[in-house]
C-alpha positions in Angstrom: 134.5 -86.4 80.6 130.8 -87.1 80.9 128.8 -85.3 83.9 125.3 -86.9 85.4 123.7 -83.9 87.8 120.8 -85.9 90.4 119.8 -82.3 91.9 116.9 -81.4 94.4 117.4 -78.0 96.0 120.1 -77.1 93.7 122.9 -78.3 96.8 125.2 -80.6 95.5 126.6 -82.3 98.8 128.3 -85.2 97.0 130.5 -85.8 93.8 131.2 -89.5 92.7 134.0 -90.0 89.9 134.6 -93.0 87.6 138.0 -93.6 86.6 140.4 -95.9 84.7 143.3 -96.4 86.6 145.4 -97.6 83.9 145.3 -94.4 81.9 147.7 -92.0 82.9 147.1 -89.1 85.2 144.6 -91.2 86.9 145.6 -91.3 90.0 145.7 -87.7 90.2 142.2 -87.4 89.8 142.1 -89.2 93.4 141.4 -86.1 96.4 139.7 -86.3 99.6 137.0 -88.7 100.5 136.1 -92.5 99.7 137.9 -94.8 97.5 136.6 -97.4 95.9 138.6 -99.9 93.6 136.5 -102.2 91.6 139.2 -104.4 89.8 139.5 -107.2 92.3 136.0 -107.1 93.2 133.4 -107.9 90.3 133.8 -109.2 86.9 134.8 -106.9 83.8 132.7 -106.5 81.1 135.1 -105.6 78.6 136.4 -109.2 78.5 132.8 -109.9 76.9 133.4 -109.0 73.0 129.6 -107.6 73.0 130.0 -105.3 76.0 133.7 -104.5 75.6 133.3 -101.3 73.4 130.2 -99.8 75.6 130.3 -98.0 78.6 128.3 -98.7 82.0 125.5 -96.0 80.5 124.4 -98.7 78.6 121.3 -100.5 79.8 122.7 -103.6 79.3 126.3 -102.8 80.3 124.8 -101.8 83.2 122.8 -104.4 84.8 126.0 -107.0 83.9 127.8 -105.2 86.2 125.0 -105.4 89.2 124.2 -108.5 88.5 128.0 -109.4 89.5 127.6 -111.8 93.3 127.9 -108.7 95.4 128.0 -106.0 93.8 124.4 -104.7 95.2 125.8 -105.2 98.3 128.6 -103.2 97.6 127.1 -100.6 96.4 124.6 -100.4 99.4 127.4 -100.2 101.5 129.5 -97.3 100.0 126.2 -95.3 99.5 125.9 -95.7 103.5 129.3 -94.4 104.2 129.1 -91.9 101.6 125.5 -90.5 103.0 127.3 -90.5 106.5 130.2 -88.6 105.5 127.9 -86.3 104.1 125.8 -85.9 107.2 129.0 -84.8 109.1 130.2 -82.3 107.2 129.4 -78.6 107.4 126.1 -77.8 104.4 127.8 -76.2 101.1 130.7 -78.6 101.6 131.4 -81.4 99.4 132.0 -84.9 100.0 133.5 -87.3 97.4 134.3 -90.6 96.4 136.4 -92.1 93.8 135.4 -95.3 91.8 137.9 -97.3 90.1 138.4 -99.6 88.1 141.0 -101.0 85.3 139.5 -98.9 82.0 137.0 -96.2 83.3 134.3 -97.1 81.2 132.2 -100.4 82.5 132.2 -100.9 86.4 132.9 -97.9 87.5 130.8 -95.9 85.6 127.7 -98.3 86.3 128.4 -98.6 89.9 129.3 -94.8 90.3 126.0 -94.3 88.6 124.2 -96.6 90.8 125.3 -95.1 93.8 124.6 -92.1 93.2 120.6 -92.8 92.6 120.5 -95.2 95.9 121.9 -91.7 97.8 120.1 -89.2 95.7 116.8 -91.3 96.6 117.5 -91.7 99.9 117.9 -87.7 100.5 114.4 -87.9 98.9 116.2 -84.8 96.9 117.1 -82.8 99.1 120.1 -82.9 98.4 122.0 -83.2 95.1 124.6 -85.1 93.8 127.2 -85.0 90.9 129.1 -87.8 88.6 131.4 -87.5 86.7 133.1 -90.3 84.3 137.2 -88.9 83.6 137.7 -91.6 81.5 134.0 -93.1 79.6 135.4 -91.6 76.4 138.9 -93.1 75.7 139.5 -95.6 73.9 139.2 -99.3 75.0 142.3 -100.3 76.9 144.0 -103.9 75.6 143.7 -106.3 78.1 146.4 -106.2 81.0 148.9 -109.2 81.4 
């Protein structure tokens, strides 16, 4: 697992998680909070041959994904609800949010990670918040039939 901290005051109000839902034990990962599930919703990088073995850290890996009709939107919106959420719940308490998709290595990790920023920016650091990515690190899954 592979951990981005976006810290102001040291309060983290907000943890994001990439995940492959294919791998097993996924879905266990899954608590409280937002869900998002990517697979249906923006194209997959690791059907390119170029991108397939990267990860959505990658610069490149990473503006495929936005670039996808939609995904900016997308992600504006989750970072609205997730912001809200956050503004409702008691301070020192965390909100969360799940990011899916098939792998756990290419759009979720670039659209957890983009997230994150628009929210981190928007609390103009007053607030912190955490990603984690379960899944960046295991091997590419074959394609699903």
């Amino acid at each position: 697992m592979q951990t981005t901290h976006l810290d102001g005051t040291g309060l983290v109000a907000a943890v994001i998680a990439s995940i492959g839902v294919r791998h097993a034990g996924a879905h266990q990962l899954v608590t409280d909070g937002l869900y998002l599930d990517l697979r249906h919703k923006l194209r997959n990088p690791a059907d390119d041959p170029g991108m397939r073995h990267r990860t959505g850290l990658d610069g490149d890996v990473y503006e495929h994904v936005l670039a996808t009709p939609g995904a900016r939107e997308l992600i504006g919106r989750t970072a609205v609800q997730l912001r809200a959420l956050a503004e409702e719940v008691p301070v020192g308490r965390l909100v969360r949010l799940t990011v899916a998709c098939q792998g756990g290595r290419h759009r979720s990790v670039a659209v957890a990670e983009a997230i994150a920023r628009r929210v981190w920016t928007q609390w103009d650091g007053t607030r912190g918040v955490e990603v984690e990515h379960h899944h960046i690190d295991h091997p590419v899954l074959p394609a699903s039939g």
